[in-house]
C-alpha positions in Angstrom: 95.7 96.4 -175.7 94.6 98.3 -172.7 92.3 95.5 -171.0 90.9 96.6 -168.0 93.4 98.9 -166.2 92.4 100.0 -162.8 93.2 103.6 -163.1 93.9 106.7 -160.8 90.8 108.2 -161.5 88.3 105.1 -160.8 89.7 104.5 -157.6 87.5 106.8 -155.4 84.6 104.9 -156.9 86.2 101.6 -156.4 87.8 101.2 -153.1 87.1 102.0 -149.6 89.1 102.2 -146.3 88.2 102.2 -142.8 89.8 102.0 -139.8 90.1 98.7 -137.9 91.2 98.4 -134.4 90.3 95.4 -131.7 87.7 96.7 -129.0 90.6 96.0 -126.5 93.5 97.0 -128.5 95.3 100.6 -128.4 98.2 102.5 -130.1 101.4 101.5 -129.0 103.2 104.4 -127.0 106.1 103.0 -128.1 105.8 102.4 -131.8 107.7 100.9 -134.5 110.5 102.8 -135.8 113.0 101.8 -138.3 115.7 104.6 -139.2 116.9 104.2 -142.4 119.6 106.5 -142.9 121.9 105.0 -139.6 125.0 103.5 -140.5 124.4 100.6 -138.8 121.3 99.7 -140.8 120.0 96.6 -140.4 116.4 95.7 -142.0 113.6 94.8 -139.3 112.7 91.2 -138.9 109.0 91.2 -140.3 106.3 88.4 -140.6 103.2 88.5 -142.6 100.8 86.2 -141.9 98.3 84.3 -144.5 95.2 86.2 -144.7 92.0 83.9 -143.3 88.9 83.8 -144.7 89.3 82.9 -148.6 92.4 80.5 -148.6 93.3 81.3 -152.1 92.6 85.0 -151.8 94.6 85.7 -148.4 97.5 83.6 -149.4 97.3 86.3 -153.2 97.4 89.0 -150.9 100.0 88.2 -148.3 102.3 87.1 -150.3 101.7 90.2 -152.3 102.9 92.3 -149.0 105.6 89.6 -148.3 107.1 89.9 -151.5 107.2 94.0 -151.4 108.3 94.3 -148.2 111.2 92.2 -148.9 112.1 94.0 -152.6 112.5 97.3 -150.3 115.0 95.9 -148.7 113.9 97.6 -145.6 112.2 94.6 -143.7 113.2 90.2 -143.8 110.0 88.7 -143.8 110.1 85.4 -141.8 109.8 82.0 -143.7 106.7 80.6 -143.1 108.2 77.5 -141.7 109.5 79.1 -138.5 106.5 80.8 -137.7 105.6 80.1 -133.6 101.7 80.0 -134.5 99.1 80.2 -137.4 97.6 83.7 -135.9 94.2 84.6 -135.8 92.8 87.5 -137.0 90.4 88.2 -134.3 92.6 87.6 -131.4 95.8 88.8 -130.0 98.9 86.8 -131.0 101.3 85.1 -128.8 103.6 87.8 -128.4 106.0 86.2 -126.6 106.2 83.4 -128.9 107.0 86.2 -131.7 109.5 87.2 -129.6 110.9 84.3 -129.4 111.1 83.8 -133.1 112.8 87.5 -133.4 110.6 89.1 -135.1 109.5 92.8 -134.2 106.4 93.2 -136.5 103.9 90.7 -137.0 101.0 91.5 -139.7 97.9 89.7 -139.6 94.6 89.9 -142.2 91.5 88.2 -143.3 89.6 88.4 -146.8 86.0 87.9 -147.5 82.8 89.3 -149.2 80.3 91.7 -147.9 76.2 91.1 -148.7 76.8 92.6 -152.2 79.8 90.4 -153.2 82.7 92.8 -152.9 85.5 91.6 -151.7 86.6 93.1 -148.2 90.4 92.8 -147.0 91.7 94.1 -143.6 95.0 93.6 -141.8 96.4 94.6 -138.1 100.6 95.7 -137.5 101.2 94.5 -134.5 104.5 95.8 -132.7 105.8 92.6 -131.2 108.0 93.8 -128.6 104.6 96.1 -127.0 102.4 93.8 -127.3 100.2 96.6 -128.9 98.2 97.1 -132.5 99.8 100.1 -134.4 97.2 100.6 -137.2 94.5 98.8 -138.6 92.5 99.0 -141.9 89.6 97.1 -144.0 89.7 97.7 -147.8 86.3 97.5 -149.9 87.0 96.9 -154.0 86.3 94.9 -156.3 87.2 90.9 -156.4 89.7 92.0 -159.6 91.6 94.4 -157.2 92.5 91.6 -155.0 96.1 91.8 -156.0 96.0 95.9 -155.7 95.1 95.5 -152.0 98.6 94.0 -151.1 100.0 96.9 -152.3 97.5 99.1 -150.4 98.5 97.2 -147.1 102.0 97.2 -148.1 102.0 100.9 -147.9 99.8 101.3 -144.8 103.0 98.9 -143.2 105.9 100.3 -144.9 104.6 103.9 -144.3 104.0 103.6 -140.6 107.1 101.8 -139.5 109.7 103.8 -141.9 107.9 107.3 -141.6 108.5 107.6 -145.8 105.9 108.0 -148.0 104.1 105.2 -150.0 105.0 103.7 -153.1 103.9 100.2 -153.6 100.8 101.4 -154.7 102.2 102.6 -158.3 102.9 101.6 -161.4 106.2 101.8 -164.5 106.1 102.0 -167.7 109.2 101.0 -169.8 110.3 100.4 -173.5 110.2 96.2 -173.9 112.8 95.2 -176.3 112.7 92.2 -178.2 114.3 90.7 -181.6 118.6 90.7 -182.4 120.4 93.7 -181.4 121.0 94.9 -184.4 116.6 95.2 -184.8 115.5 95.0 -181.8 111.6 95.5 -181.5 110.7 98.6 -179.1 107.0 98.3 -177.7 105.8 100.6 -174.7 104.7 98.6 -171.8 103.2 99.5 -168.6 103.2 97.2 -165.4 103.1 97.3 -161.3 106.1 98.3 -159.5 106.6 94.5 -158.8 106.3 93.4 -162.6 103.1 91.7 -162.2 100.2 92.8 -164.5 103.0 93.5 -168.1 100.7 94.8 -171.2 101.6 96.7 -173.8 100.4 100.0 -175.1 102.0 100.5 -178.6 102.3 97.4 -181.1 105.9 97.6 -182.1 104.9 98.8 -185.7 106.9 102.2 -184.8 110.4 102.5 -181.8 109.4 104.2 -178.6 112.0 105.5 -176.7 112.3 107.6 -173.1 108.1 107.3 -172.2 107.1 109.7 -169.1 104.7 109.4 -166.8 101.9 112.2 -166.1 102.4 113.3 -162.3 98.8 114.5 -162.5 96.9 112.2 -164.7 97.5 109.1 -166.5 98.8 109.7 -169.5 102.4 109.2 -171.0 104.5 110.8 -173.0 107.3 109.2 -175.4 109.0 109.3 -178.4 108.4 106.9 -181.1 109.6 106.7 -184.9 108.1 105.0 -187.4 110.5 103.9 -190.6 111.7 106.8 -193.0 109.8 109.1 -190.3 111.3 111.7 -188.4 111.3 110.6 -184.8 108.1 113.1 -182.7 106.4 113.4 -179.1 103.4 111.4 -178.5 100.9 111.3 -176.0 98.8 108.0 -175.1 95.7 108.1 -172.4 95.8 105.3 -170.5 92.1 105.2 -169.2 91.0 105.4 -173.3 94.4 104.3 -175.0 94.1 107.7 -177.8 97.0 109.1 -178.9 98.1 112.5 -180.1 101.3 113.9 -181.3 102.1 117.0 -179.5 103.5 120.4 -180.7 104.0 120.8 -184.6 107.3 120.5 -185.9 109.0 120.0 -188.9 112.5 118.8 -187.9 113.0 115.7 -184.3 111.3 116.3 -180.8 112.1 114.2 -178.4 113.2 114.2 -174.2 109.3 115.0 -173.2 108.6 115.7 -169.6 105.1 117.0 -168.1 104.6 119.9 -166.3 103.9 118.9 -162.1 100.2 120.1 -163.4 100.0 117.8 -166.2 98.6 120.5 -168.2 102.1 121.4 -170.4 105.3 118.8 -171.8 108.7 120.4 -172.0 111.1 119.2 -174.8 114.0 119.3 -176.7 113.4 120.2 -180.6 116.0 120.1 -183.1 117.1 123.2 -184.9 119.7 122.5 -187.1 122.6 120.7 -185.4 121.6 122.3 -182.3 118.5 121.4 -179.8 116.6 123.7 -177.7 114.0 123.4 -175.2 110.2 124.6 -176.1 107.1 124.0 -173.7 103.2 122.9 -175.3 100.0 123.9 -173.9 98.3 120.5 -174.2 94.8 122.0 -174.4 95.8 125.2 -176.3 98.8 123.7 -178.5 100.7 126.6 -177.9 104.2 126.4 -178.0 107.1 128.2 -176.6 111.1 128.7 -176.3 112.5 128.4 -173.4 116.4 128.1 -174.7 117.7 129.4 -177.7 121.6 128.9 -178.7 124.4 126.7 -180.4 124.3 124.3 -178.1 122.7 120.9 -177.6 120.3 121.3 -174.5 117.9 118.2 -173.8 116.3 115.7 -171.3 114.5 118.8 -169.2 112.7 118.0 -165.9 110.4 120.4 -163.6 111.0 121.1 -159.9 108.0 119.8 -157.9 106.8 123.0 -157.7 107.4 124.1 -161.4 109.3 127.0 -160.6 112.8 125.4 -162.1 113.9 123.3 -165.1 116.8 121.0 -164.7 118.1 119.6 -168.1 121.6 118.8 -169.9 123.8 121.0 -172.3 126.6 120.6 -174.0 127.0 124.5 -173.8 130.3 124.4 -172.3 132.2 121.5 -173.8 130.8 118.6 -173.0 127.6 117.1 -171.4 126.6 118.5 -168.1 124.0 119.4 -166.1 122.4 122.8 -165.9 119.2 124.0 -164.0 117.1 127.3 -164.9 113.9 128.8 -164.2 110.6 127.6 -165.9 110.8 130.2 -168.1 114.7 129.8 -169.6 116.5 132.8 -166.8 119.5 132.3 -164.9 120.8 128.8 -166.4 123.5 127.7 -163.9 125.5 124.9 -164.3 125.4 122.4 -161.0 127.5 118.8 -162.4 131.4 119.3 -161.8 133.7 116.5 -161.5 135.2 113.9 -163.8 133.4 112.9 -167.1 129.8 113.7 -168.5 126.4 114.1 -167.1 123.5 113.4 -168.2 119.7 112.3 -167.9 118.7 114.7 -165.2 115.0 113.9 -162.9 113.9 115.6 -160.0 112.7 114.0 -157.1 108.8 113.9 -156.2 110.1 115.1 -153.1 112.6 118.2 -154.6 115.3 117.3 -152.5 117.5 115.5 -154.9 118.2 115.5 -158.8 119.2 111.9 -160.2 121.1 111.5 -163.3 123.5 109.4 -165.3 127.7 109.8 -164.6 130.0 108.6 -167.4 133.7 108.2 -166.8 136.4 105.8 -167.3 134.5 104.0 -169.7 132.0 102.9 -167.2 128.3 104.6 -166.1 127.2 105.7 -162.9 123.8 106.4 -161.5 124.2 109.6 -159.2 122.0 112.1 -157.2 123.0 115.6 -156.2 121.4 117.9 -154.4 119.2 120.9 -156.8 122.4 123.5 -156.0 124.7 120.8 -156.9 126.4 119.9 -153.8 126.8 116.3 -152.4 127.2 114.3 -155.3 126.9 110.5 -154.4 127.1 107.6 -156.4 124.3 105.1 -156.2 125.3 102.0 -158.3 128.0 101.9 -160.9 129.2 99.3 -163.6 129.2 98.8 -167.6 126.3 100.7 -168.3 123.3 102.1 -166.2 121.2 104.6 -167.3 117.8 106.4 -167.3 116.6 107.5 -163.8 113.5 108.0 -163.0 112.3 108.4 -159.4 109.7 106.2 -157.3 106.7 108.3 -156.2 108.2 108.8 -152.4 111.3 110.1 -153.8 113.1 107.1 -151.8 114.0 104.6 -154.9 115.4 105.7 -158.3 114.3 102.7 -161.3 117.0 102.4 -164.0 118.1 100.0 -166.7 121.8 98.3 -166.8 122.7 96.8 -170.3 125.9 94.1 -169.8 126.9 94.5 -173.7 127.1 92.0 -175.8 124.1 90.2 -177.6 122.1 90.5 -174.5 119.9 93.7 -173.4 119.3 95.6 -170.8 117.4 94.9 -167.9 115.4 96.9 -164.7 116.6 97.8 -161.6 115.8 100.2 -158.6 118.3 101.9 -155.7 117.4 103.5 -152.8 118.7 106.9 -152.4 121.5 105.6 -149.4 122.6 102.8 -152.1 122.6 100.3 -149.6 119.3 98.4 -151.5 119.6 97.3 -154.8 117.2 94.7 -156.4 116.2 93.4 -159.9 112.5 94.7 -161.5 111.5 91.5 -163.0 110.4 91.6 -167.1 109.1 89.3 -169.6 111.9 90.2 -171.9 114.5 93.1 -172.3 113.7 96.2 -170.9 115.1 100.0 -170.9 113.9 103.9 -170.1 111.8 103.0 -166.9 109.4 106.1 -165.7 107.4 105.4 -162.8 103.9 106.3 -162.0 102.5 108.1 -159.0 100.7 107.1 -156.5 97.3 105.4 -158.1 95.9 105.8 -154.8 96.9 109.5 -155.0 97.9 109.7 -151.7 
């Protein structure tokens, strides 16, 4: 079921980069800069060239970088129609005539084969208005990584004009739902950030619910429940496709999370009609508690730095949101305000929990800041839920289920909830987690 996925840890051995720059052309002085955050936002007019050299390959990978420049919402790509000039790659572009056509960035490429029959792919950002190159780079991988190299220039683009980190570059797993409501079929499925390259890890012979991604590795962590079974944390390898249960207990696990190291997975284990949170050693199998009590306390996520735990407790009432140290001191409540919370995640970047709001009979995704101050709303309606962050910390992934006989579907928000944009599936899809960076960067 696996195939061949183009892992984390084969990339060193599979891809090079090098930087490109014309013998005549220098850094802009002046250099792109989009700022994100201004009220007055307005995305940057953008256009991506086709790629010369292999026609089928360079119109694969442009449109690649078209198509995720556009879905972040941050750049409109020109149509292809109003394009002044079919640029070449070795030359200078008419600047003037991209001017006229009001763009600002212009991105031009070219795709071929070295002597040993790898496929080489470079690109140039050109900031329009200068008339200058702003960064240039060629990309050695195999011909099957074609596709993977749009995201790598996607990156290199989005990066240097937005000053945020890269996250094209990365993969999501989900839970794929098919069948009637009432049965519905949960397989785990792993795809690119796009929804290009869907296959499916488990066969559907036993539910998977809430998978997490490694930040270290990749492996994933879910839950999954096979009939008359009670429901237990498992752990796949991605690179081999084994599996493992992890930590031995007799009554449900479920809500895993991995350490920022990769090396531990905090959960929530049922004892009795309460839940407490217990960390395994992955290597060792040692276990420990981190909360013991009468309440419900579940969903736990580590701080970047795994010095803190944020998870949810029904500890005073109802469902809220509590954060702690690693090893269970000083719980503090940090959710206030009308109705539940629930679902917390940390950002990659530690500036901003995520998690799911439910009042007035409706569901909110939110993010707050780690002490709890400034709340905000990112998209609200029926029912959203299950955050999980992008590996720049700039886009939170969710699913929104309408009701009815229909399921739920994929869709990310940038932290300013200005962007909002559908994560195409095959079929119904819930409990996103994204990857990081495959590149690693």
């Amino acid at each position: 079921m696996l195939g061949t996925a183009f892992t984390r840890r084969s990339l060193a051995a599979a891809l090079g980069v090098l930087a490109l720059a014309l013998p005549a052309a220098t850094p802009a002085r002046a250099q792109l800069q989009l700022r994100i955050g201004s009220g007055a936002f307005q995305p940057m007019p953008i256009a991506v060239a086709d790629f010369a050299g292999d026609a089928s390959l360079g119109t694969l990978v442009s449109g690649v970088i078209t198509n995720n420049l556009r879905r972040s919402g941050y750049f409109t790509p020109l149509e292809k129609g109003r394009f002044p000039e079919n640029p070449s790659f070795d030359a200078a572009p008419n600047f003037e005539a991209w001017k006229g056509a009001g763009v600002q960035a212009l991105v031009t490429g070219r795709v071929g084969r070295d002597a040993a029959g790898r496929l080489t792919v470079a690109f140039r950002l050109w900031d329009v208005a200068s008339g200058q190159q702003i960064t240039g780079q060629q990309y050695g991988t195999d011909v099957a990584n074609a596709r993977r190299t749009g995201h790598l220039v996607s990156d290199a683009v989005y990066t240097k004009i937005t000053g945020l980190g890269p996250w094209f570059d990365s993969r999501v797993a989900y839970v794929d739902e098919s069948g009637p409501k009432e049965s519905r079929r949960k397989r785990l499925m792993v795809m690119d950030q796009d929804g290009a390259n869907v296959r499916a890890l488990t066969s559907g012979d036993a539910s998977v619910v809430a998978p997490r991604y490694s930040p270290a590795g990749q492996e994933i962590a879910f839950m999954t429940q096979a009939t008359g079974q009670q429901p237990k944390v498992q752990m796949i390898d991605l690179e081999t496709g084994k599996r493992q249960t992890v930590g031995n207990f007799a009554s449900m696990s479920a809500s895993p999370r991995f350490s920022p190291d990769g090396r531990r997975l905090v959960m929530s284990v049922q004892q009795g009609g309460n839940a407490d949170i217990v960390t395994v050693d992955i290597a060792s199998k040692a276990q420990h508690p981190i909360t013991q009590g009468l309440a419900i306390d579940t969903s736990p996520s580590y701080s970047p730095d795994g010095s803190q735990i944020v998870f949810e407790s029904d500890r005073g009432g109802s469902q809220q949101i509590y954060v702690m140290g690693a090893d269970g001191s000083n719980a503090r409540r940090i959710s206030f305000g009308e109705g539940a919370a629930s679902q917390p995640a940390w950002s990659p970047r530690g500036d901003l929990i995520a998690f799911t709001r439910q009042r007035k009979g409706g569901f909110a995704i939110c993010v707050m800041k780690p002490d709890g101050s400034g709340e905000r709303v990112l998209t609200e309606g029926f029912h959203n839920e299950s955050p999980t962050f992008a590996p720049n910390g700039q886009y939170v992934m969710f699913f929104r289920d309408p009701g009815g006989q229909g399921g739920g579907k994929l869709y990310m928000v940038d932290i300013t909830g200005k962007v909002e944009q559908p994560v195409p599936t095959p079929s119904f899809a819930s409990d996103p987690t994204w990857s990081p960076l495959l590149s690693g960067k």
